[in-house]
Structure formats: structure tokens, C-alpha cells
C-alpha positions in Angstrom: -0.6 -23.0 41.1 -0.6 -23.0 37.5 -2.1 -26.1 35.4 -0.4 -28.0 32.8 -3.2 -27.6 29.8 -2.7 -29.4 26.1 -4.2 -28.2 22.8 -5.3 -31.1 20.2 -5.8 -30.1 17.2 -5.3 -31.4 12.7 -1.9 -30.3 11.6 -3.4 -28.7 8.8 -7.2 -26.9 8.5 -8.3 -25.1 5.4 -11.0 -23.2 5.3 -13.0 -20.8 3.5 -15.0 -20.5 0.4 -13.5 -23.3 -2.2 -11.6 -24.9 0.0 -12.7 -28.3 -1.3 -11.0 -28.0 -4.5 -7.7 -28.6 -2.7 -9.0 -31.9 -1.7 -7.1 -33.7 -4.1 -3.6 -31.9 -3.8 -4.1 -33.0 -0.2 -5.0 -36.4 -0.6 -1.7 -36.7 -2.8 0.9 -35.5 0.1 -0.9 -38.0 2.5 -1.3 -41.8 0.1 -1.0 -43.4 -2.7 -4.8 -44.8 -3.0 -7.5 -42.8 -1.2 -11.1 -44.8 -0.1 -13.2 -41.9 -0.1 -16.0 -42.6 2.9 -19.6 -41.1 2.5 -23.5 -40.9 2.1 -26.4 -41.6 -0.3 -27.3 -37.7 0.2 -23.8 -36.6 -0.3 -23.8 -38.6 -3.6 -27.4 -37.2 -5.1 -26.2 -33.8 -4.7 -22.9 -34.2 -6.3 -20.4 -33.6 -3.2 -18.8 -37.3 -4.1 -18.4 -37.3 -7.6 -16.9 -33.4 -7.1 -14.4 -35.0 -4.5 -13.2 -37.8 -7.2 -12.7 -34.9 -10.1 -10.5 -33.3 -7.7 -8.4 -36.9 -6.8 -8.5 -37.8 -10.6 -7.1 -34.2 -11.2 -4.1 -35.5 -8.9 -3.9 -38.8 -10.9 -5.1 -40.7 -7.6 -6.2 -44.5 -7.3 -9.9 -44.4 -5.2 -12.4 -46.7 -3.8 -15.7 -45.8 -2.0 -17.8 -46.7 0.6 -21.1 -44.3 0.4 -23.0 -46.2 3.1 -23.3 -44.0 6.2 -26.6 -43.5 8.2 -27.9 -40.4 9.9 -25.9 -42.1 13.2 -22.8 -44.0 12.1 -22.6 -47.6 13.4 -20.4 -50.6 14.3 -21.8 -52.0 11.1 -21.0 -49.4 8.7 -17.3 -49.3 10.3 -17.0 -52.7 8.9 -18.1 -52.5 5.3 -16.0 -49.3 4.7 -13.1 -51.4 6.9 -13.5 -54.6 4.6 -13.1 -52.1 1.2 -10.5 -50.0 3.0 -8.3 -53.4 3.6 -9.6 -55.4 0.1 -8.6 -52.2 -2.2 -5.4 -51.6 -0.3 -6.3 -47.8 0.4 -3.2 -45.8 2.3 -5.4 -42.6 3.0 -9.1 -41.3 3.7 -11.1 -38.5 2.6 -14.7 -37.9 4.3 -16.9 -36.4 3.1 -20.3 -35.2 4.9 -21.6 -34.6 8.5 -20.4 -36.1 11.9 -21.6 -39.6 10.9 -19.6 -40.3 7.4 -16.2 -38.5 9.3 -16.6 -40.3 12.8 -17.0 -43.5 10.6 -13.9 -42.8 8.7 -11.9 -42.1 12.0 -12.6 -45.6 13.3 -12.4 -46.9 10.4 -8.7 -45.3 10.0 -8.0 -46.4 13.5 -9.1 -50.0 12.5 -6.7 -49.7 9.6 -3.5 -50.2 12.1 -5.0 -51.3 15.1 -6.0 -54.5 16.7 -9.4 -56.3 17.4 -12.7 -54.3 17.2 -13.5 -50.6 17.8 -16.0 -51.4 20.8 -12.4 -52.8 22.3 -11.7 -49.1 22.8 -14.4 -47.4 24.5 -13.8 -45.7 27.7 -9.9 -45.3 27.1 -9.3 -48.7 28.6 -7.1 -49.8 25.8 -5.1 -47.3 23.9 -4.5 -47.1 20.4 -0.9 -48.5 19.3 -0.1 -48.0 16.3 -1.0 -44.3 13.6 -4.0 -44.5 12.2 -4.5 -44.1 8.2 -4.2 -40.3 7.4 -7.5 -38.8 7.1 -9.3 -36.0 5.4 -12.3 -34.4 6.9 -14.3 -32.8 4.9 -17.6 -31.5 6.7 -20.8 -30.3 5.2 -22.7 -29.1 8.0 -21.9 -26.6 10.5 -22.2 -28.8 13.6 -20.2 -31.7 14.6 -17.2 -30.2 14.8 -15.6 -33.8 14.2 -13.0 -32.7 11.4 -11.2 -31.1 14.4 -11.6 -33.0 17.1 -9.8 -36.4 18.7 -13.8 -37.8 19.2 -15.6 -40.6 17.6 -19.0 -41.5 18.2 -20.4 -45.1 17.1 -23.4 -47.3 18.1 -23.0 -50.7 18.6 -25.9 -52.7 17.7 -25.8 -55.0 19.4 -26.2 -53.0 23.3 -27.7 -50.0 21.7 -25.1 -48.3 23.2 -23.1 -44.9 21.6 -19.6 -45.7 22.1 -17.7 -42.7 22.8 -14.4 -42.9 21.7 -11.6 -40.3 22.8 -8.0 -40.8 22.0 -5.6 -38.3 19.6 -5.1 -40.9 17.3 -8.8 -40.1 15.8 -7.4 -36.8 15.1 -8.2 -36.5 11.8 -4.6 -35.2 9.4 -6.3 -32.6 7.5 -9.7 -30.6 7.8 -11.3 -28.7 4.9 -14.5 -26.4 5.8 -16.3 -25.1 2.9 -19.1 -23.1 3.6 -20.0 -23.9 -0.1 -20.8 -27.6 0.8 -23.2 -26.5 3.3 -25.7 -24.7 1.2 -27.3 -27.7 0.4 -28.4 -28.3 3.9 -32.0 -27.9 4.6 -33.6 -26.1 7.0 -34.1 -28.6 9.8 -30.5 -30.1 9.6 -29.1 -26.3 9.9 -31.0 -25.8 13.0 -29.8 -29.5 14.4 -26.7 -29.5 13.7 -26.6 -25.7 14.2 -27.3 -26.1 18.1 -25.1 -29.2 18.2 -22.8 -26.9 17.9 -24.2 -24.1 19.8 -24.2 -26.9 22.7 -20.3 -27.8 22.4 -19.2 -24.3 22.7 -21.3 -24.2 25.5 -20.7 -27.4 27.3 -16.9 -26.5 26.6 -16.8 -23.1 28.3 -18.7 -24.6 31.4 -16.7 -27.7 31.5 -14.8 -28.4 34.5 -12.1 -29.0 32.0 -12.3 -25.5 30.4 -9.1 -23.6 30.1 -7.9 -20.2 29.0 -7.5 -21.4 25.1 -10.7 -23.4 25.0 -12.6 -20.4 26.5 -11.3 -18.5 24.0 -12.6 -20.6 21.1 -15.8 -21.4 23.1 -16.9 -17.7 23.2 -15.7 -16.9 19.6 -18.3 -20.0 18.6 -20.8 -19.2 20.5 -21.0 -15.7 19.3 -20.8 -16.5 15.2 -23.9 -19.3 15.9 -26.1 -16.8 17.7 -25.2 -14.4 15.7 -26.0 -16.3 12.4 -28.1 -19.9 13.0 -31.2 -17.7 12.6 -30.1 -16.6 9.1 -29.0 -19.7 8.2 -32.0 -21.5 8.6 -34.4 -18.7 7.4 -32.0 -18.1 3.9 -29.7 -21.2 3.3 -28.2 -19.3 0.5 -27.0 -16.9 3.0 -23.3 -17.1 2.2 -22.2 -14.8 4.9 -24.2 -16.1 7.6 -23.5 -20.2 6.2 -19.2 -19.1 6.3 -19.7 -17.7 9.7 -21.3 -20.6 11.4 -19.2 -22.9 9.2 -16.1 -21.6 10.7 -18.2 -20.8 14.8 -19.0 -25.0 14.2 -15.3 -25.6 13.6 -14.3 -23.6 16.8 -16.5 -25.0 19.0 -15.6 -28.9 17.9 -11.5 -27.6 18.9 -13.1 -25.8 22.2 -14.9 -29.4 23.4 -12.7 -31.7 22.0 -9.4 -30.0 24.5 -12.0 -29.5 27.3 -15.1 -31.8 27.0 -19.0 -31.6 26.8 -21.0 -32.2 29.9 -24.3 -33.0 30.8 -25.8 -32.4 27.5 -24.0 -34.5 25.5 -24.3 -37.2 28.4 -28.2 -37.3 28.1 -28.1 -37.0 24.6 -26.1 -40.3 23.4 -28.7 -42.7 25.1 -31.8 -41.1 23.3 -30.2 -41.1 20.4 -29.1 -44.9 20.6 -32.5 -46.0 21.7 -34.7 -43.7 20.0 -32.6 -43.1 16.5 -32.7 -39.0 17.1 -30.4 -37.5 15.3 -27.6 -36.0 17.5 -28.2 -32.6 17.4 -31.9 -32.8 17.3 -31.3 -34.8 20.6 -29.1 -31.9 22.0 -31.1 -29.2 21.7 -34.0 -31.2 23.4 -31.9 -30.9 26.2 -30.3 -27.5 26.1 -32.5 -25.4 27.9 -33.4 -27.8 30.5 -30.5 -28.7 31.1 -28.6 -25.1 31.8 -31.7 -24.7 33.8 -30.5 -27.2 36.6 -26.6 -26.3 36.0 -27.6 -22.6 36.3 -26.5 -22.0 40.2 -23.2 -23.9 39.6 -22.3 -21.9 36.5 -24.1 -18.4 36.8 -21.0 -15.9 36.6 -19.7 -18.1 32.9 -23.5 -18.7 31.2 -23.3 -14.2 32.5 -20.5 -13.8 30.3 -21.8 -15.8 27.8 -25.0 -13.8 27.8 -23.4 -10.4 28.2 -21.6 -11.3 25.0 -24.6 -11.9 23.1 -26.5 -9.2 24.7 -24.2 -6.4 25.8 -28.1 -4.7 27.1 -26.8 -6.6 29.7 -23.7 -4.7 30.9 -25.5 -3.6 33.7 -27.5 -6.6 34.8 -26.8 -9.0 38.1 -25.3 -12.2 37.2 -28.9 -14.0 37.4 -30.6 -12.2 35.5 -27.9 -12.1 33.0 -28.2 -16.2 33.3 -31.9 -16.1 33.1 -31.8 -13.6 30.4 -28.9 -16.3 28.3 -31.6 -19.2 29.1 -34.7 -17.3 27.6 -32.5 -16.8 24.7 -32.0 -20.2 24.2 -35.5 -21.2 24.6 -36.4 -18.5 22.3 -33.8 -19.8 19.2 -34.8 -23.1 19.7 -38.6 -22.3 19.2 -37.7 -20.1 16.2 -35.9 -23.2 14.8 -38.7 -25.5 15.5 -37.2 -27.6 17.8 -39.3 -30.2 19.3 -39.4 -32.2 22.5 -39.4 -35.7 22.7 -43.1 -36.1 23.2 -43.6 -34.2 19.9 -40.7 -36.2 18.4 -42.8 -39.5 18.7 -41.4 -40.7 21.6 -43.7 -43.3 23.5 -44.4 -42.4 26.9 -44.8 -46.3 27.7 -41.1 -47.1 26.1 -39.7 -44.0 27.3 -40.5 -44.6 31.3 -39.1 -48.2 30.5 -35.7 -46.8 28.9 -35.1 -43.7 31.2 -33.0 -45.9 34.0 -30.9 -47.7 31.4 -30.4 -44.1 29.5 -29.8 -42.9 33.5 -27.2 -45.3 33.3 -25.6 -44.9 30.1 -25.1 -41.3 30.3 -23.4 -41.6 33.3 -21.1 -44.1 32.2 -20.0 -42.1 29.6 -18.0 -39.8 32.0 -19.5 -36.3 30.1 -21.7 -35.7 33.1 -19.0 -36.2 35.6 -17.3 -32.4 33.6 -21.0 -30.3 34.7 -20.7 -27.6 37.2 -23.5 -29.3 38.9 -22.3 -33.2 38.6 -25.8 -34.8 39.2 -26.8 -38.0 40.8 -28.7 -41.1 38.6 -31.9 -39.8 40.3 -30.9 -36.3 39.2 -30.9 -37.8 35.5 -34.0 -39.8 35.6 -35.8 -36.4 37.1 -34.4 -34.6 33.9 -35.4 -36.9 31.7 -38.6 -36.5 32.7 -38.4 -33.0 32.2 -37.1 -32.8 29.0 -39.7 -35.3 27.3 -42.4 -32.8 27.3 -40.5 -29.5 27.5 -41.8 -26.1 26.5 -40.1 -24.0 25.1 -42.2 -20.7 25.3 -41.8 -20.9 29.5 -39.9 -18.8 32.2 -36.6 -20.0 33.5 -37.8 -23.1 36.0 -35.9 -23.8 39.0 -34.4 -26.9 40.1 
């Protein structure tokens, strides 16, 4: 019997080259006075005072709150909440990666919404009231976040990342520019770069996948393998920065309508305990990970690799697997990925934080979605795994 699917998804995206100068002709059909939410990096390199040309150019009323972290906190949801509600602002306009837009999305949440954003992890209490409208303006091709109904916060005080999935935190509009990204260097195009890789991914072997999200997945998945590499090697590379600009985009709609997995599961706790960046901490996982999912999932991660390697036509499913896993492996040692070990994680603290991590990943529901669901032990044992992962070796077994 047919299922009943839903699609989630901005009621307006713009996208391509220039995009961002309608910014401010945006901003004017959604408020009256805009707080414009972003980072110290996005400032030096002139993507903030660009975004208040184009809102002056519409006669709008701003504030700003430039204050956002490599991973967006409870902390820094409250001082852009406190000048959201002290400068009366009635709309938002992010600018930057995941962090500055999942920060605006609680903070426009917060805007209309009782009590504290850690009230609303896990889905437990539901968002009442609209949130502020909210511009998402992304300049990495990763996250995905300016299409998807997904926040991500630590609170600081349980070193927890709160997950956060409602349709309220749908953000109103998204711009992608592939212009904005050209600034990124090297080693946040390959992070955020198999961020997304792992979403499109994770989405098309959900257990929540459906004919849509596929769709999108595979489209993704096939623009960042086809163009992370050139990206990172030539971040002037227009073509190949617009193609992953718009695969990152596709990939945040395929997970956000069918969910990540066991990826993104692991990947929250190192990255609330350890302060890895997100994507970083994705891609230390990737490999390893589709390694143990592999005999749960081996006829989707074929299609995926008969997609990107149609040498493989001919191939049995397994080797067509092995041969999607080895290519994996192999784009995240071009990209200089490194494992935790080479990170600069301590063994000592890490074999002390694995069974809380265990824990945390779990209760985050994303590894519940795996082909393979695995069991806390099943976790720990990846963990393990992952800390001092090679790269450069044949597909293990698990």
C-alpha cells in the first residue's frame, strides 16, 4: 500500500550567480526592520556590509548581531535574541554557514515562542506560534540549512547538540550565491563539502527515504562528486563552486524530508565535546560508517556508485558498494581529511567520553533511520574505529 509522504521546503529559493543582490527587495516584502545575524569572518570579507547596501537600497531599518562561532550555541541565541527584542526587528536575514543561519532560526522561533530553545528538543513541545520571517543566506556549500526545517545548537551547559526539527524553523526565503562562496578556503570547502556529500547520502539510505527525496539525494550527490575536488583544488572555479552550491542546497531538502542517519548521530557528540567542526566531524565518520551499514544497504550505496561510475554497469552489487566506499575513502584523503587521532583528540579523554557520546547519539533518534540500526555497544565499537581511521585501506568488514 502506498505511503502518505510530505515535502518541506522555503516558499521562495533564489539561486544563482547574484542572487544576493535581491536581498534587500526581499527583506522589504517580509518586515519593516530586519536584525541581520552573522560572523566576524563574514564581516572582514565584506559579505555584511554588502547585505546592509542592499537593505539601505530598500530604505530598510537594521540591527546586527555578528557574534556566531564555528558551532552556534545557546549563548549566542540569546545575545542576537536580546537585540532582536531591544531593536524591535520584524524579520531576519542570515548571512554565513550552518552556524549564523541555525542561530537565526532559533532565534526567530524564540521571537514568538515561549521559554527557552532547549524547551524544544526532541519534539516534546511544539512550536505555537510563526516564527519571525527569515532569510537564509548561505556561504558555503554544505549545511544545507537555508532549506531545511533543522536547527542544531549546543547547550553549554550539558555539552549537548540539541537537534531541533519542527517546520516552523523553515526558513521564508533562501538565496544561494555561488559568488559568496568563493571566499571559502580550502579546508572549509572540503568540510562543509562532505557535510554535504553525507546528507545526500544519509538521505537516500534513510529508512525515511522516499521517491522525491531520492530524487534530490542522487542529483546532490552527483554535482559534489563531480565537483568537491575542483572546488577545493581552484576556489575560483565558478562552475564547479555553482554546481556544488546548488548539489549542497539539494541535499539539505533531500535530509531535511527524509532524515540523516548514523552519521550525523555520531557526529553531534564529537562535535559538542571536542569543538570539531560539523563537517570535519562527518567525514571522519563517513567511510567507516557505510562500512558497517554496507550489508543492509548494498543495492542503494550500488546505485549510488553506478551513478558516479557508470564503469560499473556491469558490476555485482558488492563490488559496486565496495567500489562507492573506496571512492569515498579516496575523496576524503584527496581533501586531507583527518581522523580524530590526527585531529588532536586525546586517547585518555576520548575512551572517557565514548559511552556518554554512545549515549547521546542515540538519543538523538538519527541512528534509529540506518539500514543497520546499531546497538550502544555497536557505537562505542565505531567509535573506536573511527578515532584512528585510515583512509588509504580496503573496504573492512563488520
Amino acid at each position: 500500500m502506498s505511503q502518505v509522504h510530505q515535502l518541506l521546503m522555503p516558499s521562495r529559493i533564489l539561486y544563482g550567480r547574484g542572487a544576493f543582490n535581491e536581498v534587500g527587495k526581499q527583506a522589504r516584502l517580509l518586515g519593516k526592520k530586519v536584525l541581520i545575524i552573522s560572523d566576524p569572518v563574514m564581516e572582514q570579507v565584506g559579505n555584511v556590509s554588502l547585505c546592509e547596501e542592499r537593505l539601505r537600497e530598500e530604505e530598510l531599518v537594521f540591527a546586527k548581531y555578528v557574534g556566531v562561532d564555528t558551532e552556534p550555541t545557546d549563548i549566542h541565541v540569546k545575545e542576537a535574541l536580546d537585540i532582536c527584542r531591544e531593536e524591535g526587528c520584524d524579520a531576519i536575514v542570515a548571512v554565513g554557514g550552518g552556524s549564523c543561519i541555525d542561530t537565526a532560526k532559533a532565534v526567530a522561533v524564540m521571537m514568538t515562542n515561549e521559554g527557552a530553545i532547549s524547551d524544544y528538543v526532541g519534539n516534546v513541545k511544539p512550536f505555537v506560534n510563526k516564527p519571525l520571517p527569515l532569510i537564509a543566506v548561505p556561504t558555503t556549500a554544505g549545511t544545507g540549512s537555508e532549506v531545511t526545517k533543522v536547527t542544531v545548537i549546543i547547550d553549554t551547559k550539558t555539552n549537548v547538540k540539541m537537534m531541533i526539527s519542527q517546520p516552523e524553523l523553515l526558513p521564508a526565503v533562501a538565496i544561494v550565491d555561488p559568488l559568496l562562496t568563493i571566499s571559502c578556503p580550502p579546508s572549509v570547502t572540503a568540510a562543509t563539502g562532505v557535510d554535504a556529500l553525507c546528507h545526500a547520502i544519509e538521505a537516500y539510505i534513510s529508512r525515511r527515504a522516499h521517491p522525491v527525496t531520492d530524487a534530490l539525494a542522487l542529483s546532490a550527490i552527483e554535482a559534489i562528486m563531480g565537483n568537491l575536488r575542483k572546488a577545493y583544488e581552484n576556489g575560483s572555479d565558478i562552475d564547479a563552486r555553482e554546481k556544488m552550491a546548488i548539489g549542497a542546497m539539494m541535499a539539505g531538502a533531500a535530509f531535511s524530508n527524509a532524515s540523516v542517519t548514523l552519521v550525523h548521530g555520531m557526529s553531534r557528540p564529537i562535535g559538542a565535546l571536542f569543538h570539531v567542526p560539523h563537517g570535519v566531524s562527518n567525514a571522519m565518520l563517513l567511510p567507516g560508517v557505510l562500512e558497517f551499514t554496507k550489508e543492509n544497504a548494498i543495492e542503494r550505496l550500488a546505485v549510488i556508485a553506478r551513478l558516479i561510475k557508470p564503469e560499473l554497469k556491469t558490476a555485482s552489487d558488492e563490488e559496486a558498494a565496495d567500489a562507492l566506499i573506496l571512492e569515498v575513502k579516496q575523496l576524503c584523503r584527496d581533501l586531507h581529511i583527518p581522523n580524530m587521532k590526527t585531529w588532536g583528540i586525546e586517547k585518555k579523554q576520548f575512551d572517557q567520553s565514548v559511552d556518554k557520546m554512545a549515549t547521546d547519539a542515540l538519543a538523538s533518534g538519527s541512528p534509529g533511520n540506518n539500514p543497520r540500526v546499531p546497538t550502544h555497544e555497536e557505537i562505542v565499537q565505531l567509535y573506536h574505529v573511527c578515532y584512528d581511521y585510515q583512509f588509504d585501506h580496503k573496504v573492512m568488514r563488520h
